[in-house]
C-alpha positions in Angstrom: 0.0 0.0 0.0 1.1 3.5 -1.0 1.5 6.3 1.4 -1.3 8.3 -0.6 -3.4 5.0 -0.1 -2.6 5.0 3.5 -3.6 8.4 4.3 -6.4 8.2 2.7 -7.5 5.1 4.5 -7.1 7.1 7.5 -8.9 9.7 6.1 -11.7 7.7 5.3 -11.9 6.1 8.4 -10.9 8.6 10.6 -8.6 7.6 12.1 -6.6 10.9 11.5 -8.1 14.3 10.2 -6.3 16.0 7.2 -5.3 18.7 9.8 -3.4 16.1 12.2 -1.4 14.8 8.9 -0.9 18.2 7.2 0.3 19.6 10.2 2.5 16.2 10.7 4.3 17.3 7.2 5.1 20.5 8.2 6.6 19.8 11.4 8.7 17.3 9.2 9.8 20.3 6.8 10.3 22.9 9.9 12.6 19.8 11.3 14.7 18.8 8.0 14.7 21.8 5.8 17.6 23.8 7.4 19.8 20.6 6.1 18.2 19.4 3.1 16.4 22.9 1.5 13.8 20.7 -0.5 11.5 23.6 -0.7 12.0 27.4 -1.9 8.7 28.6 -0.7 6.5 26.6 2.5 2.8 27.3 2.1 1.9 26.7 5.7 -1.2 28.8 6.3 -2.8 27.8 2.9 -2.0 23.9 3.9 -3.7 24.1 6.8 -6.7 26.2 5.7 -7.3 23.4 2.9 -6.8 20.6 5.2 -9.5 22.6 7.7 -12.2 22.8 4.5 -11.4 19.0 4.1 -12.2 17.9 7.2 -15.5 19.9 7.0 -16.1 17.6 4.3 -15.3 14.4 6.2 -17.7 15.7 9.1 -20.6 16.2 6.7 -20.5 12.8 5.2 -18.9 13.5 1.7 -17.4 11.0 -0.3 -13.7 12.0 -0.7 -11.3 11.3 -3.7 -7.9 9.5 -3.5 -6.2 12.6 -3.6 -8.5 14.5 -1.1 -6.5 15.7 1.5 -3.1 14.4 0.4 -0.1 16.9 1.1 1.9 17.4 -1.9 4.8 19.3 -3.0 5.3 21.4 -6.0 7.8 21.8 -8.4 8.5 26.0 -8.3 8.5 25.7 -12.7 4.7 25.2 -11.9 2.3 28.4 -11.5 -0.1 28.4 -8.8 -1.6 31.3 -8.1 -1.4 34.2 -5.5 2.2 32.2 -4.6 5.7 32.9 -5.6 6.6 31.1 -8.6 10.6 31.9 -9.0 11.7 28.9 -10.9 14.9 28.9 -9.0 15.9 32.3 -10.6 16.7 35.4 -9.5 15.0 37.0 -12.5 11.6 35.9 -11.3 12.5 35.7 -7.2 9.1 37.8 -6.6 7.0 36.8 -9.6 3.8 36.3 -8.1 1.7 34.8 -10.7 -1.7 35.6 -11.7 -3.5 32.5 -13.0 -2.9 28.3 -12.3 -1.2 25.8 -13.9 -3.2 23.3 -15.5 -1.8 20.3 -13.6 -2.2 22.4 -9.7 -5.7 23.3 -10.9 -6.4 19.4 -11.8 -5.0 18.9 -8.0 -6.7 21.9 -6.1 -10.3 20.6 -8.2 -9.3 17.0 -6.5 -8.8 17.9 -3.1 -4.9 17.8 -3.0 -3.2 19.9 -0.2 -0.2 21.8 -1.2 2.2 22.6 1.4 4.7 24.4 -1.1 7.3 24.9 -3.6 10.5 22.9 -4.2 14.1 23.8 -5.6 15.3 23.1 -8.8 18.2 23.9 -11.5 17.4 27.1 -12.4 14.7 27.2 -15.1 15.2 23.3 -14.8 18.5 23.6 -17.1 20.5 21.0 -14.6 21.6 17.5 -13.1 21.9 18.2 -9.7 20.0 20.9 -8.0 23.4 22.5 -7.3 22.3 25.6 -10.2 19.4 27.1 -7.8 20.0 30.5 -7.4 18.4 30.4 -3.8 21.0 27.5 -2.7 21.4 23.6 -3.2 18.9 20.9 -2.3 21.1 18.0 -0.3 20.7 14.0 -0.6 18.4 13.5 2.3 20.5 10.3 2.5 24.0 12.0 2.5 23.6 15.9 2.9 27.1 15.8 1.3 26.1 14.6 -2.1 23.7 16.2 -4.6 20.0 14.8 -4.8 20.2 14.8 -8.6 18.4 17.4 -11.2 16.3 19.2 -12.1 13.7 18.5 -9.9 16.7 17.4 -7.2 13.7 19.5 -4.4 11.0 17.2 -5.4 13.0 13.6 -4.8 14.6 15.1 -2.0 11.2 16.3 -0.2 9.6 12.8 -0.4 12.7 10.9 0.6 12.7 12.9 3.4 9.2 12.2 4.4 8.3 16.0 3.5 5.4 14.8 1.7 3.3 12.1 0.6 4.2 12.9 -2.8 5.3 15.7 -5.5 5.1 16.9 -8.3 8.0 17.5 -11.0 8.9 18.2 -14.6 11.0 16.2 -16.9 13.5 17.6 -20.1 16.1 15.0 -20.3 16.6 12.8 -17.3 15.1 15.0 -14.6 12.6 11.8 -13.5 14.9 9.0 -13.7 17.6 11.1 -12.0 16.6 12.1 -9.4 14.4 9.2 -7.9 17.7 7.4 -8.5 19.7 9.4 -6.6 17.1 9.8 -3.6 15.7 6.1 -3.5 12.4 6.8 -4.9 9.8 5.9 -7.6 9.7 8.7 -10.6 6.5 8.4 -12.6 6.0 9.7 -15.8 3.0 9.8 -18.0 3.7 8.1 -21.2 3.1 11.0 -23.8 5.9 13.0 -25.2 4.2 16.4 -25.1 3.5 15.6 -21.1 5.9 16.5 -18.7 4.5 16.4 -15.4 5.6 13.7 -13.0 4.9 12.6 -9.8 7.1 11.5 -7.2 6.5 8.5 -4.5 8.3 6.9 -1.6 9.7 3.7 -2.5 7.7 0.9 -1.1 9.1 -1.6 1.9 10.9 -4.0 1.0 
């Protein structure tokens, strides 16, 4: 079983609310991120307010999707709106964008939590997350080695038990690279004009 399955499981049956586990993810980040710096930008507030109108929905009886109250990551290439999109780059470190990528809007439409952005090679042009301009994301399993590129944040964050799962993008290697590098699964939808990709702890052994 996944750990999206799992959570929702305790969703369902609830055993935990999607307060309880958002909040669980953040106190992860507020713990690992001055060592790792997974994430550019921590949407805290805006977690926690989506994981509040969740649970409203669990109280009343609703039905809830698979993604439904599932904190994710975002890769910062992806616009979501009303929150800093900087693509790792100085030239855009306060570009504050005014509409929603298609993929986040897919997400926010199925209940997904997002608790923030994640560092890349600026402009995703890069192997190892070492080309941010806001700093380097570190192997979660060796802070001392590189977590692999472009979307180096992404791997890193779920490795590190930052998230359930997150989102990427993909030019030449920035899937496979990455979940190498930080010991998890890299999916990838099997279209050549799609780029988005999800990541996912690996499973037990």
């Amino acid at each position: 079983m996944s750990v999206i399955q799992e959570l929702h499981r305790q969703l369902v049956r609830k055993e935990r609310s999607a307060t309880e586990i958002t909040q669980a993810y953040l106190d992860r980040i507020a713990a690992v991120e001055p060592t790792l710096h997974s994430f550019l930008t921590v949407t805290g507030d805006r977690a926690l307010a989506q994981a509040a109108e969740v649970d409203k929905r669990i109280a009343a009886g609703e039905d809830i999707g698979p993604l439904t109250g599932i904190p994710l990551a975002i890769k910062d290439n992806l616009c979501t709106y009303g929150v800093r999109t900087t693509c790792a780059s100085k030239m855009l470190e306060h570009f504050v964008p005014p509409y929603e990528s298609t993929v986040t809007q897919k997400l926010q439409a199925a209940g997904a939590i997002m608790l923030g952005k994640t560092n890349l090679d600026e402009f995703a042009m890069g192997s190892s997350t070492e080309n941010s301009a806001f700093g380097f994301t570190a192997n979660p399993w060796n802070p001392e080695r590189v977590s692999g590129g472009s979307s180096g944040g992404s791997a890193a964050a779920v490795a590190a038990g930052e998230c359930a799962a997150a989102l990427g993008s993909d030019t030449g290697g920035s899937i496979r690279q990455p979940a190498a590098f930080c010991g998890v699964v890299g999916l990838k939808p099997p279209m050549v004009w799609c780029r988005a990709m999800v990541w996912l702890p690996m499973p037990p052994h």
